[in-house]
C-alpha positions as CSV (number, residue, x, y, z in Angstrom):
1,X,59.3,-101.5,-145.4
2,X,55.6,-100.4,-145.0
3,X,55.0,-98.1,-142.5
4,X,52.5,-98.7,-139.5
5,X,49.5,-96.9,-139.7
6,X,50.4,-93.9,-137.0
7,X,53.7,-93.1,-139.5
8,X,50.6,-93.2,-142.0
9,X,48.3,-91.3,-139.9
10,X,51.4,-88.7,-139.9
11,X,51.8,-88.6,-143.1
12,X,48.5,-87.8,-144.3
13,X,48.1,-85.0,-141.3
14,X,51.2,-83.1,-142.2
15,X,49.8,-83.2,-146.4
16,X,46.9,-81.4,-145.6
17,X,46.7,-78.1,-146.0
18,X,46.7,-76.1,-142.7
19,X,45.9,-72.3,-142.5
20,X,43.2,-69.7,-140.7
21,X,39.5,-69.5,-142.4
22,X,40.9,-65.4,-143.3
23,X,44.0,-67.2,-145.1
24,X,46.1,-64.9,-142.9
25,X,49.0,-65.3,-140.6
26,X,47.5,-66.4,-136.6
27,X,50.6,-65.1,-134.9
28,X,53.2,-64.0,-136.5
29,X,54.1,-60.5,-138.0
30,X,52.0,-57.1,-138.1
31,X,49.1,-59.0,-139.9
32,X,48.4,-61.4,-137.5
33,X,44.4,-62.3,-136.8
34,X,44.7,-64.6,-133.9
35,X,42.6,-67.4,-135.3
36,X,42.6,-70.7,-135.2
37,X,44.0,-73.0,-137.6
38,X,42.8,-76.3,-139.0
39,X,42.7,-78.0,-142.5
40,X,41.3,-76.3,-145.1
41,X,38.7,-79.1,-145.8
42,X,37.7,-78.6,-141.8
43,X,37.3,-75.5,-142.3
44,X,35.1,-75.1,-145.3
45,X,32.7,-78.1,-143.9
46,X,32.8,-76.2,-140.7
47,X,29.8,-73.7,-139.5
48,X,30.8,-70.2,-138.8
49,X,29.6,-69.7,-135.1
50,X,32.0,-72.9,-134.4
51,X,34.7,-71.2,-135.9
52,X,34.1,-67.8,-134.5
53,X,33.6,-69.8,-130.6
54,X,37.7,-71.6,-131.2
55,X,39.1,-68.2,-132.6
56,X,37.8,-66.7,-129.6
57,X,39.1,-69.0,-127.4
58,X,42.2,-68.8,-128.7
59,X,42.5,-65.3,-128.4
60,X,41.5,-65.0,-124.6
61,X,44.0,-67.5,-124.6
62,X,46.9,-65.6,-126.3
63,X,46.2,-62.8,-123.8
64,X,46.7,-64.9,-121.0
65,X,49.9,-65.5,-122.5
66,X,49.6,-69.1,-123.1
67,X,51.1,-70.8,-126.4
68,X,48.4,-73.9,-126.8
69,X,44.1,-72.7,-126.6
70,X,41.9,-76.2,-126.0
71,X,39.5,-74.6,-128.9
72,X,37.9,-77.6,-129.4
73,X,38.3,-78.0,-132.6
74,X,40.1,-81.5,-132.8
75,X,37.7,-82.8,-130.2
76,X,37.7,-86.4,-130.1
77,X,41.0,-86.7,-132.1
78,X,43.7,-88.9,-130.2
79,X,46.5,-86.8,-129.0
């Protein structure tokens, strides 16, 4: 059976290559930058001040002790 097109949508998102712009771990073990991640294509296409802006966010975030930072990174993707 085909699948629909969220299974699809799924598919494709979990394919792609997710990881910081440093390559590094975000939060886990001594080594850990506290940036944000996103695709690796995103990330290459994407300017360096908007990168810098979500890491930050994220960070301050972290601090505060909270698990999810509204970066804005995937604006205007459905959730």
């Amino acid at each position: 059976m085909a699948k629909k097109k969220p299974q699809r949508s799924l598919v494709k998102w979990t394919q792609q290559k997710w990881r910081t712009k440093s390559g590094k771990p975000s939060t886990q073990g001594p080594d850990a930058t506290g940036e944000a991640y996103a695709p690796e294509a995103a990330i290459r296409s994407m300017p360096s001040k908007k990168y810098a802006r979500a890491t930050a966010v994220k960070r301050e975030a972290r601090k505060a002790g909270k698990q999810h930072a509204k970066h804005g990174l995937h604006k205007g993707k459905k959730r």
